[in-house]
DORO-396954 format. One record per atom (N, C-alpha, C): residue in one letter; x, y, z. Coordinates in steps of 0.001 Angstrom, whole numbers, padded with zeros to 6 digits, always signed. Layout:
// DORO-396954
aXYZ
...
END
This chain:
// DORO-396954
x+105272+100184+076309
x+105242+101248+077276
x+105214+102605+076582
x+106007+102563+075215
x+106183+104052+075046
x+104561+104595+073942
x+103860+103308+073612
x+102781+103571+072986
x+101428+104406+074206
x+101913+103707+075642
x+100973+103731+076353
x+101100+105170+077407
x+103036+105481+076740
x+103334+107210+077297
x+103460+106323+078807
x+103620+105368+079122
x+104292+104891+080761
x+106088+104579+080533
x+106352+105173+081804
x+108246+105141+081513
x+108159+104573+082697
x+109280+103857+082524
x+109947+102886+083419
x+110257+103052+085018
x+110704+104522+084711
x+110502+104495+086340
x+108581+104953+086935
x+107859+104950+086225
x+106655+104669+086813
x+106307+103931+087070
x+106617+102722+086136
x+106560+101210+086629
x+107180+100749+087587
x+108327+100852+088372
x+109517+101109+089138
x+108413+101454+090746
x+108235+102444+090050
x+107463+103648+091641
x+105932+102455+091774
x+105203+102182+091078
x+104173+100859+091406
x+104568+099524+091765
x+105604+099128+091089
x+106636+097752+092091
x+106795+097872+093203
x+107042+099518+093865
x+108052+099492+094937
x+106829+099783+096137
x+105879+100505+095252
x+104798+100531+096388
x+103836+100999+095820
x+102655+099670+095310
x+101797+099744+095229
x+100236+100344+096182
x+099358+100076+095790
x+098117+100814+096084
x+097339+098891+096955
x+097240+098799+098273
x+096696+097800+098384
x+097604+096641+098179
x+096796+095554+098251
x+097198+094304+098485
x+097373+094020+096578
x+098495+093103+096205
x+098056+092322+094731
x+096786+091691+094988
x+096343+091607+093521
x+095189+090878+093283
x+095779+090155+091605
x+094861+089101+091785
x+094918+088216+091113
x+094632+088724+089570
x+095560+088330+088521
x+095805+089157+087338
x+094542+088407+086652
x+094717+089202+085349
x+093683+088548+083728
x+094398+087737+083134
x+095033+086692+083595
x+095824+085994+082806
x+096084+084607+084197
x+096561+083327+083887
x+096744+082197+085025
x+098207+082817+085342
x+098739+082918+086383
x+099719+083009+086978
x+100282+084241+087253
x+099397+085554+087000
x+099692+086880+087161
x+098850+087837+088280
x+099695+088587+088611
x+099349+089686+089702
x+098901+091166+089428
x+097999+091523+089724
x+097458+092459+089380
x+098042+093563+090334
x+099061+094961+090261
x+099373+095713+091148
x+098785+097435+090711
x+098354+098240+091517
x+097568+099369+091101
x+098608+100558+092125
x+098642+101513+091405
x+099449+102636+092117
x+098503+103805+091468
x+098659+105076+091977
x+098098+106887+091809
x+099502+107274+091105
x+099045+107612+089869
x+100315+108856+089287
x+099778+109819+088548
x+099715+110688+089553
x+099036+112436+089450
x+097780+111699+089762
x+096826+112141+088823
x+095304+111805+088702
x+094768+110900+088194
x+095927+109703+087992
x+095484+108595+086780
x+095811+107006+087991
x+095450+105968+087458
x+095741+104669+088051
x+096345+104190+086969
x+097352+103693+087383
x+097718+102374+086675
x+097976+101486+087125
x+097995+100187+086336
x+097856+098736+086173
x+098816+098322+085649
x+099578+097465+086494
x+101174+096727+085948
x+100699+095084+086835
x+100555+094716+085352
x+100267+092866+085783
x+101846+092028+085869
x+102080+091771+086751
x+103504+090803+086864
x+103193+089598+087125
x+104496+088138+087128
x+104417+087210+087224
x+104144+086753+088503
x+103581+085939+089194
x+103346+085499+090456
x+104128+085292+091126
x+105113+084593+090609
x+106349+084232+091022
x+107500+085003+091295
x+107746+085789+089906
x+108955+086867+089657
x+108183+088330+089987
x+107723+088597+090961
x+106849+090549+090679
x+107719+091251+090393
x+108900+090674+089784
x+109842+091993+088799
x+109356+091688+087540
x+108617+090494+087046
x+108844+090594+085460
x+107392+091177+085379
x+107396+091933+084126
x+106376+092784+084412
x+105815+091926+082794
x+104376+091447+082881
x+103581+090839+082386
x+102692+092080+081211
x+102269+093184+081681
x+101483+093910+080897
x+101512+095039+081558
x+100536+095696+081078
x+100749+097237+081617
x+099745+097870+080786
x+098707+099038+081682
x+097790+099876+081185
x+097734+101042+082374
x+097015+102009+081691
x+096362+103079+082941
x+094944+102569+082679
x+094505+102654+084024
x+093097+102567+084236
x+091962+102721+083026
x+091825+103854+082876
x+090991+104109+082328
x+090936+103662+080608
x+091869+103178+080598
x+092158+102717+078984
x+091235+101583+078536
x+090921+101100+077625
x+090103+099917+077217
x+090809+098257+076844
x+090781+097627+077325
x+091411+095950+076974
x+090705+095540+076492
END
């Protein structure tokens, strides 16, 4: 997180209320959740099961 400059309670504020419905993650058993912070999107992939454990994490526009 701190490479990617995302803090915890941003991740926090996209758990609690995401952008849309989950969608199905890049990985078997993960959730894809999207939130607006300022002018940017980010991407917090969680477990299917647990949507507290948080699987990965990017802003949008970044490259995977």
């Amino acid at each position: 997180m701190a490479e990617r400059e995302i803090t915890e309670e941003q991740v926090k504020l996209i758990l609690r209320r995401p952008i849309g419905a989950p969608q199905p993650g890049n990985r078997p058993d993960t959730l894809e959740l999207r939130g607006m912070l300022g002018n940017r999107t980010l991407k917090v992939w969680v477990d299917s099961v647990d949507v507290e454990r948080v699987v990965s994490l990017a802003w949008k526009d970044e490259r995977r």
